[in-house]
C-alpha positions as CSV (number, residue, x, y, z in Angstrom):
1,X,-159.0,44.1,193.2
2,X,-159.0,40.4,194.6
3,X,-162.8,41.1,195.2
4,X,-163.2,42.3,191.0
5,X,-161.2,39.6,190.0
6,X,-163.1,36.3,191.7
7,X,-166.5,38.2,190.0
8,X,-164.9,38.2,187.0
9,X,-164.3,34.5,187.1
10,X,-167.3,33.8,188.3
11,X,-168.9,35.3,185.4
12,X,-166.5,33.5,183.1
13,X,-167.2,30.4,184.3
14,X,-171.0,30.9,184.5
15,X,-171.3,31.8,180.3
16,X,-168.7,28.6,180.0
17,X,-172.0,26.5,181.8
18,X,-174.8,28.8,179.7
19,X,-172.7,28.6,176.2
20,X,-173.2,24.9,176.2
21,X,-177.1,25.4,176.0
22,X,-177.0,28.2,174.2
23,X,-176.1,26.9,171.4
24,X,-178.3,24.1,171.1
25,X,-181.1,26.6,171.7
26,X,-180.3,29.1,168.6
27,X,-180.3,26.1,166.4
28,X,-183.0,24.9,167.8
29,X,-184.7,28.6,167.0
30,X,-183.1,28.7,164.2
31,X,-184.6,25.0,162.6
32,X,-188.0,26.5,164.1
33,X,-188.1,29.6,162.1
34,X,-187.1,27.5,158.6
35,X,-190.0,25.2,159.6
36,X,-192.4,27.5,160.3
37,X,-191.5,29.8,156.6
38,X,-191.2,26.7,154.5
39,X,-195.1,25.2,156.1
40,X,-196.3,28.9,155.1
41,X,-194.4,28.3,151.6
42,X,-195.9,25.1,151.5
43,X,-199.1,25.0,149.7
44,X,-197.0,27.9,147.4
45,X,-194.7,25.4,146.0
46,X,-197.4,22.5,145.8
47,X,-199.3,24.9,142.9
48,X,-197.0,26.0,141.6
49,X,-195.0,22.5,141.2
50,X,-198.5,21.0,139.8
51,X,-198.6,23.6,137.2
52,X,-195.0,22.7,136.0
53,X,-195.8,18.9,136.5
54,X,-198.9,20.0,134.0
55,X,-196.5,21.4,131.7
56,X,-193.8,18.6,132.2
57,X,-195.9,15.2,131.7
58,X,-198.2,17.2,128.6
59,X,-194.7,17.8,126.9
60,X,-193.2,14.4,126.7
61,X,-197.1,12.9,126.1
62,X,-196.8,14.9,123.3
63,X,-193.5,13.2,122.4
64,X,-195.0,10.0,122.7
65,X,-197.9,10.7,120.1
66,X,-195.0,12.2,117.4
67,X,-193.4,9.1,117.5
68,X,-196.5,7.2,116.9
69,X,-196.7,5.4,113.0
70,X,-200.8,6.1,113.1
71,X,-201.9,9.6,112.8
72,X,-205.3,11.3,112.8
73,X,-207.7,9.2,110.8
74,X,-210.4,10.6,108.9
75,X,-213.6,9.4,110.3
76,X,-214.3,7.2,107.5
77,X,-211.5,4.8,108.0
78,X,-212.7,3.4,111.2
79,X,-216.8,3.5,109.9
80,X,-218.1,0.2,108.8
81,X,-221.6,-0.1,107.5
82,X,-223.8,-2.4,108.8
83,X,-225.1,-4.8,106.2
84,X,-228.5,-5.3,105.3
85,X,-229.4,-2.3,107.2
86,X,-231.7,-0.2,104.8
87,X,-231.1,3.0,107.1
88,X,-228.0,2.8,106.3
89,X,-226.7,2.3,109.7
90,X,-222.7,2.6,110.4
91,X,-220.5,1.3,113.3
92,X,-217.2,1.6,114.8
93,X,-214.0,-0.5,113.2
94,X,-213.0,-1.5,117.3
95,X,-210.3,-3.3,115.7
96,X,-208.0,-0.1,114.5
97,X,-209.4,2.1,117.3
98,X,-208.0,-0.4,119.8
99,X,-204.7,-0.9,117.9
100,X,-204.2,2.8,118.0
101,X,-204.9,3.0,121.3
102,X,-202.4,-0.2,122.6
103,X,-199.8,1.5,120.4
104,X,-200.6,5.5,122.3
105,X,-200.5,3.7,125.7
106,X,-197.6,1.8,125.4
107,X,-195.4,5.0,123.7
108,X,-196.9,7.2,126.7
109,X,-195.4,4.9,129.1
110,X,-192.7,4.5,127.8
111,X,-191.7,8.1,127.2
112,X,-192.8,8.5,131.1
113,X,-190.7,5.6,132.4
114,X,-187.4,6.8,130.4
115,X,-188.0,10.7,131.0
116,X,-188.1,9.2,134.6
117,X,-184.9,7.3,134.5
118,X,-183.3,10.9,133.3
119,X,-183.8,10.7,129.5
120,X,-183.4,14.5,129.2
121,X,-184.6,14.3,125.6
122,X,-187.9,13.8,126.6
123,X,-188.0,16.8,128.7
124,X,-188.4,20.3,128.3
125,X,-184.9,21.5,128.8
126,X,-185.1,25.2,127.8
127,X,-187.5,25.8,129.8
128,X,-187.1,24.1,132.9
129,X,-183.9,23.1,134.8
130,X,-183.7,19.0,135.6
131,X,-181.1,17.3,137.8
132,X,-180.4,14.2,135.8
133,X,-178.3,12.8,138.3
134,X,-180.6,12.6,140.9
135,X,-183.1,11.3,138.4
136,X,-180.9,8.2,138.4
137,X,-180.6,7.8,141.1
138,X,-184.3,8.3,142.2
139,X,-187.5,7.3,141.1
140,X,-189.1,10.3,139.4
141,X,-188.9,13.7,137.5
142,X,-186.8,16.2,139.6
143,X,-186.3,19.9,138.4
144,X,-185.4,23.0,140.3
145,X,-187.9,26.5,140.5
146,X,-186.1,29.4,142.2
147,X,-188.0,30.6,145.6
148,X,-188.6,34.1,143.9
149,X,-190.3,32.5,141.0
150,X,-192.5,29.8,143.1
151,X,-193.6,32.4,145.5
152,X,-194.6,34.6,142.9
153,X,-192.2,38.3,143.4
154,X,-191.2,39.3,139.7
155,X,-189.1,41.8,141.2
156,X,-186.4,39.1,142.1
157,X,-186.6,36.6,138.9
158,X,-184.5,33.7,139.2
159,X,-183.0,34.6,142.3
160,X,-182.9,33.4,145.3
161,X,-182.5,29.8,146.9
162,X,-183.2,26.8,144.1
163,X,-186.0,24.4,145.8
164,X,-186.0,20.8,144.3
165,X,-189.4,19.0,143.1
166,X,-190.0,15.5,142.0
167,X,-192.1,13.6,140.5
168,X,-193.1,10.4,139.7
169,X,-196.2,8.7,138.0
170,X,-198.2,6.3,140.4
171,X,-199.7,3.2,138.7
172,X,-200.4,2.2,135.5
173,X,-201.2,5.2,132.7
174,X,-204.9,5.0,132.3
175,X,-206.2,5.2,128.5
176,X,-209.8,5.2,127.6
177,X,-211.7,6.1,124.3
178,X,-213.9,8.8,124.2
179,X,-216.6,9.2,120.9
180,X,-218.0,12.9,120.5
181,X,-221.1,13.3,118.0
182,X,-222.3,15.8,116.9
183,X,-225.1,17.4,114.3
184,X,-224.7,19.1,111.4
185,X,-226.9,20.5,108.7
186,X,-229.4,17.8,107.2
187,X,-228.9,14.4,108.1
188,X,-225.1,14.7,108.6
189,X,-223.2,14.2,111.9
190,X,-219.7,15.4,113.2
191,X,-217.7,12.8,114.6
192,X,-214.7,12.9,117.1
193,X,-212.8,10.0,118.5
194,X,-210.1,10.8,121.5
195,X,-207.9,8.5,123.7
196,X,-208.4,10.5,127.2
197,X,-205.1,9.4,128.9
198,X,-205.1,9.7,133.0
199,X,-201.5,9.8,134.5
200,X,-201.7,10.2,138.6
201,X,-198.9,11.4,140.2
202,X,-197.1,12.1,143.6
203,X,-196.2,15.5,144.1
204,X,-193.0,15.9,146.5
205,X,-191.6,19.8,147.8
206,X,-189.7,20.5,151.1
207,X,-191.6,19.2,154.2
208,X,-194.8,18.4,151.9
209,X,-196.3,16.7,149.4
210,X,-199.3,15.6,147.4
211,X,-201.3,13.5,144.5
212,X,-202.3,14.8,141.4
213,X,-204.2,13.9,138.3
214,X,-202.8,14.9,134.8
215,X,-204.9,14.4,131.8
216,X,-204.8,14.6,128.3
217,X,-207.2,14.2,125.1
218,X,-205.6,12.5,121.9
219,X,-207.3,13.0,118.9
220,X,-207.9,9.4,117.2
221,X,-210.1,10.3,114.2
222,X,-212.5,13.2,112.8
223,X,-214.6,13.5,110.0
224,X,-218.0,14.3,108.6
225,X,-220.5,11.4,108.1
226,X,-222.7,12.1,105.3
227,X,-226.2,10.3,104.8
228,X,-229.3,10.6,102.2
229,X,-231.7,13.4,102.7
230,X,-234.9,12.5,103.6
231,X,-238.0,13.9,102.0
232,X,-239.1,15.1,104.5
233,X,-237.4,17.1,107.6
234,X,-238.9,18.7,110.3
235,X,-238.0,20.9,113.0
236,X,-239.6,18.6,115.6
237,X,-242.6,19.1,118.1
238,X,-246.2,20.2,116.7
239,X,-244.8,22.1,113.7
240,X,-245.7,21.6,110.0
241,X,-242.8,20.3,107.9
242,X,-240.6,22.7,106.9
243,X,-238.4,21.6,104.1
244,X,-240.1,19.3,101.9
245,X,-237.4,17.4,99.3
246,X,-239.6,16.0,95.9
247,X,-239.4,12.1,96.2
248,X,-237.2,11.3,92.8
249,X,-239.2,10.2,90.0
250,X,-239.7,6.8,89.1
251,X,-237.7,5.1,86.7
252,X,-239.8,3.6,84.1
253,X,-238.8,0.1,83.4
């Protein structure tokens, strides 16, 4: 019995020596494991966080151009004709064009920097779920994706660990015009006239992040321009005319 009994301590005291290591050891498994599931998760959350960052920055772009006092123009308020030009040649008013787009890129930013500072009435709220306190607090958008719906398994819908993902735009908002021409029956052209806005932005998911473009095309103005018929139009190349318009007869003075 005296022989059982000094084993038994001896075993006692030998797990007191272990436990001490023990423990550090399962957490250390334990932090492994998490590493290891959230690296595989990784690129997961990075496409699927620039696909809501897409959706996020198009939606209060879009609440920047409704605020805006100029909308589309026709075409024909931004054409000036050249003057003594018998062709009847036409040019760009750079003056409006460039006061519309000082006004969009100023509205954009704007929009950005408040939806930033956690203006939740920029954002799309029904659809997404923002933490406006840490937006306050931080510098960027942040919003919550359940881990069911970021790694894709219908099955458990919104359930399922929340993972956090912010935002925030890097730089200046870039804003350039962008003129789109094109033909159209006799003589006639199409005309298009966006602001393409560039918005970069850093991506940041558990144990990962990443840069991103957004972009977005702002109509400016649209329009047909309409000039004379010649009398004569071809098809091009080698081949005989093949509309012939009568000159208009002279006017007998």
């Amino acid at each position: 019995m005296r022989f059982h009994g000094q084993v038994t301590r001896k075993s006692r005291k030998k797990k007191r020596k272990l436990l001490p290591l023990l423990i550090p050891a399962i957490l250390i498994a334990i932090a492994l494991f998490i590493y290891i599931i959230n690296a595989r998760l990784a690129p997961i959350y990075i496409q699927y966080a620039e696909v809501q960052t897409e959706k996020i920055a198009a939606h209060v772009i879009n609440k920047a151009i409704n605020s805006r006092t100029a909308n589309v123009l026709d075409v024909n308020d931004i054409i000036v004709n050249v003057p003594n030009d018998s062709k009847g040649m036409v040019k760009f008013n750079t003056e409006i064009i460039n006061r519309v787009l000082a006004e969009t890129h100023g509205l954009v930013e704007s929009h950005l920097q408040q939806a930033e500072a956690g203006n939740l009435a920029l954002l799309p709220t029904d659809e997404i779920e923002f933490d406006s306190q840490a937006m306050k607090r931080e510098e960027g958008i942040v919003f919550f994706v359940p881990l069911a719906q970021a790694a894709n398994i219908p099955l458990l819908g919104n359930l399922g660990p929340k993972i956090p993902i912010r935002f925030h735009v890097i730089g200046q908002v870039q804003a350039t015009i962008d003129t789109k021409i094109s033909e159209f029956g006799i003589n006639n052209a199409v005309v298009e006239v966006n602001i393409l806005l560039t918005v970069n932005v850093q991506i940041i998911v558990p144990l990962a992040t990443k840069k991103s473009v957004v972009t977005q095309k702002i109509p400016v103005a649209m329009g047909l321009i309409q000039s004379t018929v010649p009398q004569i139009y071809t098809t091009g190349g080698g081949d005989p005319p093949s509309v012939e318009v009568p000159a208009p007869p002279a006017i007998e003075e």
